[in-house]
C-alpha positions as a printed NumPy array, in Angstrom:
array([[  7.686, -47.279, -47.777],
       [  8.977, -44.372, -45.662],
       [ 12.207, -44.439, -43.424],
       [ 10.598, -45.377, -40.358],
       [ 13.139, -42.915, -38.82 ],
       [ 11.554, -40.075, -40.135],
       [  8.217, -40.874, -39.256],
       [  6.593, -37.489, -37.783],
       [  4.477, -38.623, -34.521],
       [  2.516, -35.426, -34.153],
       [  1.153, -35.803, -38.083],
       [  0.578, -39.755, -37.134],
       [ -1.312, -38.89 , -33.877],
       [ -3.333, -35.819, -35.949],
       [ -4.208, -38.957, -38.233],
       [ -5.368, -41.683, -35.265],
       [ -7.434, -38.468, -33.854],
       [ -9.37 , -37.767, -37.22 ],
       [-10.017, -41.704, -37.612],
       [-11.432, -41.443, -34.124],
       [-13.52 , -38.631, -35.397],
       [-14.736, -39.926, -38.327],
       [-15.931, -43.252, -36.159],
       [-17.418, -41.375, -34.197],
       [-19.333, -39.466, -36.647],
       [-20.207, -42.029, -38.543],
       [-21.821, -44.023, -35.674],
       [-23.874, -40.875, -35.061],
       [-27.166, -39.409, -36.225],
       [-24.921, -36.182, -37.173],
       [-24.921, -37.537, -40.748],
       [-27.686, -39.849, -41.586],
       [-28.043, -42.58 , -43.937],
       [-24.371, -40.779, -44.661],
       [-20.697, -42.5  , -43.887],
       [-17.653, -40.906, -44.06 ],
       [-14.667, -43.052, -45.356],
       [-10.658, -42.257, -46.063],
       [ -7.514, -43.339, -47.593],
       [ -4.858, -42.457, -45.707],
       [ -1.005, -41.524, -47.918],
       [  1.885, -41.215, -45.713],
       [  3.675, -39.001, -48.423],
       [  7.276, -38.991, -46.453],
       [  7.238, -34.942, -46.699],
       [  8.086, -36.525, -50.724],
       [  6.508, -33.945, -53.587],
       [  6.848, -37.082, -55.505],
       [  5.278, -39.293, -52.961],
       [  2.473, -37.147, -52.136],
       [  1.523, -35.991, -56.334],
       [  1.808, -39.902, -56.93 ],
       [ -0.91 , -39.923, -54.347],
       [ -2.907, -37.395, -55.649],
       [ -3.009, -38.797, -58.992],
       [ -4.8  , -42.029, -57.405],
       [ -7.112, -40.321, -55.369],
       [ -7.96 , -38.562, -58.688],
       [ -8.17 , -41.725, -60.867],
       [ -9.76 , -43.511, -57.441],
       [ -7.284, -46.273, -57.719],
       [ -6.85 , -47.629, -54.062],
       [ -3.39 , -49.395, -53.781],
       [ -2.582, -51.978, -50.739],
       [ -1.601, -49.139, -48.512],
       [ -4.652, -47.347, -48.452],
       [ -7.24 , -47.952, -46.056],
       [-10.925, -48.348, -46.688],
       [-13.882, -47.518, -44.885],
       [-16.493, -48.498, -44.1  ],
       [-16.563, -51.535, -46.828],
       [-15.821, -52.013, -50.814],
       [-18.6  , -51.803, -52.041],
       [-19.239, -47.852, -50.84 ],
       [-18.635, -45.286, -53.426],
       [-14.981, -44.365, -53.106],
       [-15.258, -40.937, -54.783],
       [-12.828, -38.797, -53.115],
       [-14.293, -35.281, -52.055],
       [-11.911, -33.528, -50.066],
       [ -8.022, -33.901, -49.514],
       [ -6.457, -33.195, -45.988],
       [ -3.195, -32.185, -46.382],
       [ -0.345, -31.628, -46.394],
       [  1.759, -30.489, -43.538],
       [  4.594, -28.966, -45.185],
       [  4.139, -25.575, -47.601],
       [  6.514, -27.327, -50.303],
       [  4.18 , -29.944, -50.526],
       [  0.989, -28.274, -50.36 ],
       [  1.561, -26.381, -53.195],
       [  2.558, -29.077, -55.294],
       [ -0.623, -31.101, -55.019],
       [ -2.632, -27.883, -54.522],
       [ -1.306, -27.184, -58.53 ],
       [ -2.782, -30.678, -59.419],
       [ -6.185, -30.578, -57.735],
       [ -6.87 , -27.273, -59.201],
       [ -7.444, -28.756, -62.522],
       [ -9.962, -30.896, -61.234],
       [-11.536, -28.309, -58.075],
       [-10.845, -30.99 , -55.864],
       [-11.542, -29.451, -52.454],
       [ -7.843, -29.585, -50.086],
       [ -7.526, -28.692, -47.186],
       [ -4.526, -28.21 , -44.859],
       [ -4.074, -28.126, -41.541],
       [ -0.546, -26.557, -40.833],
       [  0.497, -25.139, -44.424],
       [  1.457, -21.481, -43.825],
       [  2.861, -20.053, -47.136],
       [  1.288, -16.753, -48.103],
       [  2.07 , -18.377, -51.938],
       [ -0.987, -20.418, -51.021],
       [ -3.419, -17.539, -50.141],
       [ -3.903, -16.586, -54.637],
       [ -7.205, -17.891, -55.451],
       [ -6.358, -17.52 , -58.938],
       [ -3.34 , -20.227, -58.677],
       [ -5.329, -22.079, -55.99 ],
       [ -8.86 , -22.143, -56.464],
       [ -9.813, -25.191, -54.779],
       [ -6.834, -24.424, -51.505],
       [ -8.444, -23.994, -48.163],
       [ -6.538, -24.229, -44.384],
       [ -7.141, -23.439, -41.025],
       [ -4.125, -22.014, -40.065],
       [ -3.318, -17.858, -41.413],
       [ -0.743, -17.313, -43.601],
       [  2.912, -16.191, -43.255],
       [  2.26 , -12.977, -43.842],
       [  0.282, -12.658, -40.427],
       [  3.723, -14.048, -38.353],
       [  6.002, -12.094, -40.642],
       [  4.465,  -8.835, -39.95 ],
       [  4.343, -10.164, -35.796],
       [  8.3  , -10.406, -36.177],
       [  8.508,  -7.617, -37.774],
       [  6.456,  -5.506, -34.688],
       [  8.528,  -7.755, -32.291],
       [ 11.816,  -6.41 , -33.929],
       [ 10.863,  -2.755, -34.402],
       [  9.418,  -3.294, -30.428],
       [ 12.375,  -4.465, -28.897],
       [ 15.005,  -2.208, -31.225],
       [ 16.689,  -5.133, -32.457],
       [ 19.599,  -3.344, -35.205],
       [ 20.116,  -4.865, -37.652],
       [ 19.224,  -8.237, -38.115],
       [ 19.504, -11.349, -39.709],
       [ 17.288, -14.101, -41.304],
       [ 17.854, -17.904, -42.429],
       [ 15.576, -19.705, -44.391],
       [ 15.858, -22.362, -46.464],
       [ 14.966, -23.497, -50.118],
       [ 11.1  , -24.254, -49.489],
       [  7.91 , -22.867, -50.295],
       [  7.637, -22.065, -46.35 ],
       [ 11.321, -20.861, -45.762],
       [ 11.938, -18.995, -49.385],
       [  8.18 , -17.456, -49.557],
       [  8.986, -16.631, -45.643],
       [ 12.11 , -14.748, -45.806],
       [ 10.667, -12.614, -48.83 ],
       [  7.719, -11.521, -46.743],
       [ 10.219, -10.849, -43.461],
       [ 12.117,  -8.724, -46.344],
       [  9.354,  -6.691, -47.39 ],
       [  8.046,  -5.973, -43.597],
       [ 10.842,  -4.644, -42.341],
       [ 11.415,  -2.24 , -45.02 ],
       [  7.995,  -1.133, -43.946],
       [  9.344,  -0.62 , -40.433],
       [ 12.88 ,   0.608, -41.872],
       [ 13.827,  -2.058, -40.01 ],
       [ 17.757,  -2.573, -40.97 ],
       [ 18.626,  -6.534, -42.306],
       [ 22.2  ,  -7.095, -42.312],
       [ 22.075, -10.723, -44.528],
       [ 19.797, -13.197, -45.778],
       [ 21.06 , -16.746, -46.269],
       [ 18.875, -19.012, -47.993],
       [ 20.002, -22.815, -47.272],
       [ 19.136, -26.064, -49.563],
       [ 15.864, -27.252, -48.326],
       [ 17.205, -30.157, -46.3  ],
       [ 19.871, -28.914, -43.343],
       [ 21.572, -31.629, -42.644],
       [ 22.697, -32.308, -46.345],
       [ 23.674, -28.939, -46.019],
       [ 27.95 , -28.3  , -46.595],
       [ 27.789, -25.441, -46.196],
       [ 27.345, -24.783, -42.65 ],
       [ 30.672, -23.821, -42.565],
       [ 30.581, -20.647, -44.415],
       [ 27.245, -20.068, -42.224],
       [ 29.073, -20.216, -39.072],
       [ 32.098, -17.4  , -40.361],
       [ 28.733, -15.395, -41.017],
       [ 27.337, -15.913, -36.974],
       [ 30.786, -15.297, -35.816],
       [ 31.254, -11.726, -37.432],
       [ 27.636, -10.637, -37.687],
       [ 26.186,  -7.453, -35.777],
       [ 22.856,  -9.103, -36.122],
       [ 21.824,  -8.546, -32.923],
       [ 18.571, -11.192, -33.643],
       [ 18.347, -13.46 , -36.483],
       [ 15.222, -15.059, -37.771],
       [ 14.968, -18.899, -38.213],
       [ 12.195, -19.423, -40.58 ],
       [ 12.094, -23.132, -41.591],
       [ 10.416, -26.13 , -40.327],
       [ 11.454, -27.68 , -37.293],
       [ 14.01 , -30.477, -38.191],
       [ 16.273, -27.893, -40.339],
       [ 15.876, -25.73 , -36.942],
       [ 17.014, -28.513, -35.15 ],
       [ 20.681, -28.45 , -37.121],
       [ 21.099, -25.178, -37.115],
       [ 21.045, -25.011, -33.128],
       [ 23.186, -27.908, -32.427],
       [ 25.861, -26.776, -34.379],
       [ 25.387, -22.653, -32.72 ],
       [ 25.47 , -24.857, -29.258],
       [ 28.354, -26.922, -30.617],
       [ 29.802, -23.649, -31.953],
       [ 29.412, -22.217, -28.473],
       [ 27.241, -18.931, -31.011],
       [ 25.46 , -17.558, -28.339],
       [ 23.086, -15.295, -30.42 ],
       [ 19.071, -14.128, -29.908],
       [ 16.873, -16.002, -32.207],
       [ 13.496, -15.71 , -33.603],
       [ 11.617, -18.82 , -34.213],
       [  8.42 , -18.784, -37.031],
       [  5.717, -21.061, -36.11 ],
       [  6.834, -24.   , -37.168],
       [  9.673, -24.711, -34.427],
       [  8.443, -22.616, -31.7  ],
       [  6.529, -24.721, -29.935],
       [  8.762, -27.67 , -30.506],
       [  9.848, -30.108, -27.762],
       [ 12.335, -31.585, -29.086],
       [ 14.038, -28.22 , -29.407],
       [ 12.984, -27.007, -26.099],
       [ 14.642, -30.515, -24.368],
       [ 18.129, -29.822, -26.258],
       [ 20.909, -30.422, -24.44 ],
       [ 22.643, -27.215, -24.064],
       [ 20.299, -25.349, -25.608],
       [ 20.982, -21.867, -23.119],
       [ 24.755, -22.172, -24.688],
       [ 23.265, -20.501, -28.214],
       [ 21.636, -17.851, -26.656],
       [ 17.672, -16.837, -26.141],
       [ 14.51 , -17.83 , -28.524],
       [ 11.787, -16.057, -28.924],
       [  8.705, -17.8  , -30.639],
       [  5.926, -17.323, -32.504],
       [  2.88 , -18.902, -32.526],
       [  0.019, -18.92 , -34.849],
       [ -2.453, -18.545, -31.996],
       [ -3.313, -14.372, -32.703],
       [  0.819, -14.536, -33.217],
       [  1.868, -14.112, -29.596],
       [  5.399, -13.834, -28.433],
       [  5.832, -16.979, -26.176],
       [  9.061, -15.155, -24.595],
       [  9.864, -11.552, -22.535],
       [ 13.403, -10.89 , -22.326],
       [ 15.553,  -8.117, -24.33 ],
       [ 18.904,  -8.64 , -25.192],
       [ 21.518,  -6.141, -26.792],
       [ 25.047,  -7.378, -28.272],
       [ 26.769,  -4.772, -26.199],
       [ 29.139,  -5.844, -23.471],
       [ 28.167,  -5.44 , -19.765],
       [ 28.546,  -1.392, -18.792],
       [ 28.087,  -0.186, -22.564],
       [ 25.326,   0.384, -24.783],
       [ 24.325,   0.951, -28.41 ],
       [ 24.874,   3.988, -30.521],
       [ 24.322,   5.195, -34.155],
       [ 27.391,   5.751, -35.214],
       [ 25.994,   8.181, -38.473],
       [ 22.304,   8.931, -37.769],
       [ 22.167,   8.753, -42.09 ],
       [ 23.043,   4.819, -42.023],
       [ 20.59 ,   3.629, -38.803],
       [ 22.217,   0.292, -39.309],
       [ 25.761,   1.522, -38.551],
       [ 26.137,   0.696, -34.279],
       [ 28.57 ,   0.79 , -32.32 ],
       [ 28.835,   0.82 , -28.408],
       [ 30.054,   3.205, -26.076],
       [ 30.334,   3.057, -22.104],
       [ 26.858,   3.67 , -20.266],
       [ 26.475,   7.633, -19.136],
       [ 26.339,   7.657, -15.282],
       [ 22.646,   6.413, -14.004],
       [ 20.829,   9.836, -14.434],
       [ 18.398,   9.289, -12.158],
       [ 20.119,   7.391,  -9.474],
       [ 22.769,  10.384,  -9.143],
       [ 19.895,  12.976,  -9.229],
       [ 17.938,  11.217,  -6.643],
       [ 21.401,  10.951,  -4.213],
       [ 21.872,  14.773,  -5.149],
       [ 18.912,  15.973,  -4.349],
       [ 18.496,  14.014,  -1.088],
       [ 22.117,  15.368,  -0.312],
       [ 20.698,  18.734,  -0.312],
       [ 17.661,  17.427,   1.603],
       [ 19.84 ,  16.467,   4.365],
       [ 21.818,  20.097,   4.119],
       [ 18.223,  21.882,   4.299],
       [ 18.105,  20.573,   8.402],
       [ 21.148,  23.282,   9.077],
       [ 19.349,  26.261,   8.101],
       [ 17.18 ,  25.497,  10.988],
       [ 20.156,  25.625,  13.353],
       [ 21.477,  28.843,  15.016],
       [ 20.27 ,  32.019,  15.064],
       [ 17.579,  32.665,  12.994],
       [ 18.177,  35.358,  10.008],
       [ 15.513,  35.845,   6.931],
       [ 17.823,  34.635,   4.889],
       [ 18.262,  30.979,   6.389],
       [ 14.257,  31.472,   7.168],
       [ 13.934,  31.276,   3.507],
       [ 16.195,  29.313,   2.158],
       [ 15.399,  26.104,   4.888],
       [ 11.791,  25.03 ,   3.566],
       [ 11.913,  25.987,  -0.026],
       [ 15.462,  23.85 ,  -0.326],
       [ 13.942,  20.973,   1.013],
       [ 10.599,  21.044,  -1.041],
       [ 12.34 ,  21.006,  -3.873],
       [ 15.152,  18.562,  -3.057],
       [ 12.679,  16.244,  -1.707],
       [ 10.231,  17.137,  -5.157],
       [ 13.235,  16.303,  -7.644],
       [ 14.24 ,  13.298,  -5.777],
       [ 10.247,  11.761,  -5.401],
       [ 10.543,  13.024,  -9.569],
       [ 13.39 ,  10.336, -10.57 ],
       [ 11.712,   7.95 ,  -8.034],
       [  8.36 ,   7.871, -10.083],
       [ 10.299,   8.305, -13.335],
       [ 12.012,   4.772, -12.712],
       [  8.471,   3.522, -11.354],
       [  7.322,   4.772, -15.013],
       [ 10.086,   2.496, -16.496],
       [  9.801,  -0.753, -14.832],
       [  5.892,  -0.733, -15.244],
       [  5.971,   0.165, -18.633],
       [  8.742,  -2.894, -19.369],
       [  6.315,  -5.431, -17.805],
       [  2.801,  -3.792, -18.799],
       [  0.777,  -6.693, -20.848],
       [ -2.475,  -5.062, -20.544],
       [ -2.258,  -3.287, -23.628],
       [ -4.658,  -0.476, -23.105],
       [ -3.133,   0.213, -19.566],
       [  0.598,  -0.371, -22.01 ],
       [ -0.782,   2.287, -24.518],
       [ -1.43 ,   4.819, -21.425],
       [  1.811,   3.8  , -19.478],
       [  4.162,   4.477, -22.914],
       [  2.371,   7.508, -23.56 ],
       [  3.734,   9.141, -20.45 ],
       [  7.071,   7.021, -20.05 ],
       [  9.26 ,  10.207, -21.108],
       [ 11.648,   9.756, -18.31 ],
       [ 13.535,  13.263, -18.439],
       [  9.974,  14.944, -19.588],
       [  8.073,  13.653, -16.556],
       [ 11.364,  14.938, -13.855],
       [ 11.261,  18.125, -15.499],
       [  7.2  ,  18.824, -15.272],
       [  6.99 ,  17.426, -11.805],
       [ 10.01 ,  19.349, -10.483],
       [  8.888,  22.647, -12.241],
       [  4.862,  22.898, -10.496],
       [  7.154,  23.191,  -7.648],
       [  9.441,  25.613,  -8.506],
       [  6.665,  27.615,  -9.4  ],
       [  4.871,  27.382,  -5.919],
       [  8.499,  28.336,  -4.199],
       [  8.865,  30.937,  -6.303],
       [  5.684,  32.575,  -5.719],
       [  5.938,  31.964,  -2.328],
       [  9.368,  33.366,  -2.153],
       [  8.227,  36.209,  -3.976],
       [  4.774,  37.164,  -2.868],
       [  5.425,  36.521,   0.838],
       [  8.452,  34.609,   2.206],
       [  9.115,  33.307,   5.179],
       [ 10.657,  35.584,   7.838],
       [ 12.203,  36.109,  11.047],
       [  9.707,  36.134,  13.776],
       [  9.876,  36.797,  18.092],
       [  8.099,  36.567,  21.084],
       [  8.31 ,  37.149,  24.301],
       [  8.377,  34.325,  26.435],
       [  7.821,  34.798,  30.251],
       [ 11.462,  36.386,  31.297],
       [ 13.113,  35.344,  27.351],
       [ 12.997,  36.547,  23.729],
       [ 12.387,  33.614,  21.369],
       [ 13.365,  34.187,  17.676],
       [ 11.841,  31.927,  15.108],
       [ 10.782,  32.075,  11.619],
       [  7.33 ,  32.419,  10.161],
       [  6.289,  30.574,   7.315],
       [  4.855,  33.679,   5.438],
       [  1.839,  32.413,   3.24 ],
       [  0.456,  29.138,   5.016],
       [ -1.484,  28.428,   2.108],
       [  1.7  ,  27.967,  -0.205],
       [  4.083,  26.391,   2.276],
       [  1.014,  23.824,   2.931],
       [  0.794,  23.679,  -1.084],
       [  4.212,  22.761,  -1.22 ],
       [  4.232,  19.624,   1.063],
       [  0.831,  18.554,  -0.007],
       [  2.334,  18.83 ,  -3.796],
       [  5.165,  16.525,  -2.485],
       [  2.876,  14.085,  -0.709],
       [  0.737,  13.874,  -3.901],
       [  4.333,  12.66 ,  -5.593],
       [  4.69 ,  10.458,  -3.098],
       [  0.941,   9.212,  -3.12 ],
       [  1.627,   8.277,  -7.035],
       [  4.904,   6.515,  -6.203],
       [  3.112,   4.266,  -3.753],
       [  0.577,   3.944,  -6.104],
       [  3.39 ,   2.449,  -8.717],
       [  5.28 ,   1.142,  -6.251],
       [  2.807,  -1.433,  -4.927],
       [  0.844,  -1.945,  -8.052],
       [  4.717,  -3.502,  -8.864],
       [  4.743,  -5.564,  -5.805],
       [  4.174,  -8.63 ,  -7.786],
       [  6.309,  -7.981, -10.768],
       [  9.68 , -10.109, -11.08 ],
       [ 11.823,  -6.9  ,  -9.165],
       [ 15.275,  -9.413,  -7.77 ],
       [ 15.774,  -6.295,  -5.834],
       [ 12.468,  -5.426,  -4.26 ],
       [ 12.664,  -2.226,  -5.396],
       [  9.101,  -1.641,  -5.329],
       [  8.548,  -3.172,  -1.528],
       [ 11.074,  -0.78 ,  -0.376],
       [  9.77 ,   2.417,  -2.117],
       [  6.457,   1.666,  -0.907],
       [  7.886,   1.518,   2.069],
       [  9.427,   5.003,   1.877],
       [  6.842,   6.478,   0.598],
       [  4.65 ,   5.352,   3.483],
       [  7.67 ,   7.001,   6.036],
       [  7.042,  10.628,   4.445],
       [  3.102,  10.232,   4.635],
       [  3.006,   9.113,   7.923],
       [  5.998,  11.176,   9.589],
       [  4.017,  14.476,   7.944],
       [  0.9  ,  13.347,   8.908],
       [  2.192,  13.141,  13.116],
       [  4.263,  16.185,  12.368],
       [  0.891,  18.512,  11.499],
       [ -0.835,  18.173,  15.191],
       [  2.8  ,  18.503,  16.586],
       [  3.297,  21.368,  14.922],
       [  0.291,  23.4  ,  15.781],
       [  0.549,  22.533,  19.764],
       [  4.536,  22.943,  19.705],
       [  4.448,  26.115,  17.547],
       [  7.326,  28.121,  19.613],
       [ 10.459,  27.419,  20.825],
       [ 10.298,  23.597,  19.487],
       [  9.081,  24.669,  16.374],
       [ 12.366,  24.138,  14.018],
       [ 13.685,  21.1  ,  15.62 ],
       [ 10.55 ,  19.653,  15.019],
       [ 10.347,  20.861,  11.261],
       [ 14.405,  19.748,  11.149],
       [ 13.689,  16.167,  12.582],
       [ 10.294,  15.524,   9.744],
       [ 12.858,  16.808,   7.086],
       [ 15.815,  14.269,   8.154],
       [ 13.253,  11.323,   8.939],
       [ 11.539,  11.654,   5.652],
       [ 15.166,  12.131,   4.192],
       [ 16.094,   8.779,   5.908],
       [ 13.351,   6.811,   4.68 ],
       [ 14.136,   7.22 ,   0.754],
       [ 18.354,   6.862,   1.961],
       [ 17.717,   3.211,   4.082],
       [ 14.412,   2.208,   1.838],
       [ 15.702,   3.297,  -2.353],
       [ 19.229,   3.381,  -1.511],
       [ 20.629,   1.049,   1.404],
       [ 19.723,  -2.141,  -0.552],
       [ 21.48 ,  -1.194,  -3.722],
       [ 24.613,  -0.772,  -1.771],
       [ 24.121,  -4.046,  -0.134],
       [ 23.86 ,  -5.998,  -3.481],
       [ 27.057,  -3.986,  -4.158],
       [ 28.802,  -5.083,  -1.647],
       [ 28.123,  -8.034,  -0.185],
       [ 26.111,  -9.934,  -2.932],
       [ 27.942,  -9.13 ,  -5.844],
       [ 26.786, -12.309,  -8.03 ],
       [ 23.355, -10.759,  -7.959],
       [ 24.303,  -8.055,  -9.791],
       [ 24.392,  -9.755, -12.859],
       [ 22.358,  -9.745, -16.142],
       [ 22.376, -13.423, -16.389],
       [ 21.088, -13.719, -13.054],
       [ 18.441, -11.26 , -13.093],
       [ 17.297, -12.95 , -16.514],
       [ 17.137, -16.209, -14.772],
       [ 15.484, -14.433, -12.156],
       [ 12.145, -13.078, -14.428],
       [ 12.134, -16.493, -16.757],
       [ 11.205, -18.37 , -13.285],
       [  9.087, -15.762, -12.   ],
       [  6.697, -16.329, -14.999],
       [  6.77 , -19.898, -15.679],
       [  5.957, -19.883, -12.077],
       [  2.78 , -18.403, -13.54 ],
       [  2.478, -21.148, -16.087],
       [  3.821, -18.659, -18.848],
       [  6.152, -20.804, -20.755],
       [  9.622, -18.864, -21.544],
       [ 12.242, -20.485, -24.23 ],
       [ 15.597, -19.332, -23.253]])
């Protein structure tokens, strides 16, 4: 008999469902003048239990244990074998039933050792093999720049056979592994955890795989919570899912888990993680050894400062309009602000770029999104169209000085030179701003703590709308009003991105300082989606 304290209830609740089956088949016209009868082996996850087993189901010797159905005097033959559960075990009996081609089939037995149909003719399962989840971690690594890491498996068919496979696939992806530490099949007779733990404390790992079965999993964690080894892990298949693990006390204290599940390999968590302390990030130390990192204090944000620069000379564009009008502050008032306000809409929809690319699923729309996600690229290209309408309009036929006579008065003013270019250059700008609204509320409903993207869209909608009054208002005040009115559009639309992109930043700042916080903003997205029903293990 087992140790009723190991007894797995999932495997004895598979068992109850395919008696329940079998009944029901057999009480059927599915298979007539056919019934379907089974012994059933609780092998105690024993090789030796379960090839004892085999042998009698080979022999067809029915001990005490085994249960018969429908009646004695049916022919027993045994045609098939369900079973086993565990990879270590599988391939054990799989060895013996191959001399016979008795049929076996299991139901949760993942090692790719299994897939040789020369060592296992007579193996079938309906589950893939390891080497479809080992490549998944491998993408999941290379995808979320994880360098190096680490893998633990332990002395099994699943966790040796495993590891190997995670060894091979991320040499395909150059991926850099910093240690592999293969434990005695059986955790918790494991001594020497000790000697593991040294390893957690120093590593640079900044993820480390856990491939073995659920129980060993099960040590590991309670001693990295005990530990207080706060680390990212990578859960195989066989503990991802489990609810035993997800209900551990304390289980935040050892870090975040991502799983992976057999079902087309899925990653049942989104959230990155680096090993670099708040305000620094990762480096390669020597570009010849990629797994050599160190960290170094974050550059300034670039896009955040060249947004607040360029709106800075937004709001100094308004002055040129003031005084006495010259051709020199005739040209220099528009142009300054189209391309202030073009650079600063540029780092606007470069961020836009970033955030929807970090929370794209769709993968075709993904595909697109990274394609064009080159931050600096996609500032430069959008801020030089403009410079090349300003400069053609600067140089083919600039604004000027301009007066009339006015009743008894001489009003000076400037002309906009070519219409058709100073209209291209705020219809260029309103196009920016058309694409950032597009992003912006497209984002509405992503997990933003901020509400960046409400407030954008927001700002955007200020510049449409103030330029879209300012037209009519333009063409009946065009006179002595005319560059107050063009100064007030420039400092409204300037307003709008300052109160909307930039106000609420400060605010967090300084009066809500415990939201700025990575730990809060990761608590933030994990309740966002399982709001959604999208289970996150963290």
């Amino acid at each position: 008999m087992c140790d009723l304290a190991s007894t797995d209830m999932e495997v004895l609740l598979y068992s109850q469902a395919m008696i329940y089956t079998i009944e029901r088949i057999n009480n059927s016209s599915l298979l007539p003048e056919v019934k379907i009868g089974y012994e059933i082996y609780d092998t105690c996850s024993s090789v030796f239990t379960a090839l004892r087993a085999s042998l009698n189901l080979m022999n067809g010797e029915s001990p005490d244990q085994t249960c018969l159905i429908p009646n004695d005097d049916v022919n027993n033959t045994v045609k098939a074998v369900i079973g086993e559960r565990s990879s270590e075990v599988s391939v054990a009996v799989a060895r013996l039933l191959a001399l016979p081609l008795m049929t076996q089939i299991s139901y949760a037995s993942t090692s790719e050792l299994l897939s040789s149909r020369s060592k296992f003719p007579s193996f079938f399962r309906t589950v893939p093999s390891d080497k479809h989840q080992t490549d998944a971690i491998a993408q999941l690594v290379h995808k979320l720049n994880f360098v190096p890491v680490g893998i633990i498996g332990s002395e099994d068919e699943y966790g040796k056979n495993g590891a190997e496979s995670l060894t091979d696939d991320f040499k395909q992806y150059n991926i850099c592994l910093e240690f592999k530490i293969i434990l005695p099949a059986d955790f918790s007779q494991n001594s020497t955890f000790t000697e593991l733990e040294d390893t957690l404390a120093k590593t640079r790992a900044e993820a480390i795989v856990l491939f073995t079965k659920e129980t060993n999993a099960m040590v590991i964690l309670k001693k990295a919570i005990m530990a207080g080894l706060n680390r990212t892990w990578i859960a195989s298949d066989a503990w991802s899912t489990s609810k035993d693990i997800l209900e551990l006390e304390h289980l935040s204290k050892c870090g975040r888990i991502y799983g992976i599940t057999c079902k087309r390999n899925k990653v049942s968590q989104f959230n990155c993680s680096k090993s670099c302390n708040p305000g620094f990030e990762l480096y390669t130390v020597n570009p010849k050894e990629p797994c050599c990192k160190g960290c170094k204090r974050c550059e300034p944000n670039f896009f955040s400062n060249d947004a607040l620069f360029s709106l800075l000379a937004c709001f100094i564009s308004p002055f040129f309009f003031m005084g006495e009008p010259t051709d020199a502050n005739c040209r220099a008032g528009l142009p300054l602000f189209s391309l202030s306000f073009t650079i600063c809409a540029s780092c606007i929809l470069a961020n836009l770029l970033q955030i929807s690319v970090g929370f794209s699923f769709k993968l075709k729309l993904g595909v697109w999104l990274k394609r064009v996600n080159q931050p600096v690229i996609v500032v430069l290209v959008c801020v030089s169209v403009q410079v090349v309408i300003c400069a053609f309009w600067l140089i083919k036929r600039p604004p000027f000085r301009t007066g009339k006579n006015n009743e008894d008065s001489f009003i000076l003013g400037c002309n906009e030179g070519s219409i058709e270019l100073f209209v291209a250059t705020q219809a260029y700008i309103a196009l920016l701003c058309v694409i950032c609204f597009f992003f912006a509320y497209k984002g509405r409903k992503l997990p933003d703590l901020y509400k960046n993207g409400r407030f954008i869209t927001i700002s955007m909608l200020i510049y449409l709308v103030v330029w879209i009054i300012f037209i009519p208002i333009y063409i009946q005040e065009h006179g002595k009003n005319e560059r107050a009115i063009e100064a007030s559009a420039i400092l409204v639309s300037g307003y709008g991105i300052l109160c909307c992109h930039f106000a609420p930043k400060c605010y967090i700042l300084l009066f809500k300082k415990e939201m700025n916080d990575e730990n809060v903003i990761a608590e933030y997205i994990r309740n966002h989606y399982e709001k959604k029903g999208i289970r996150i293990m963290s």
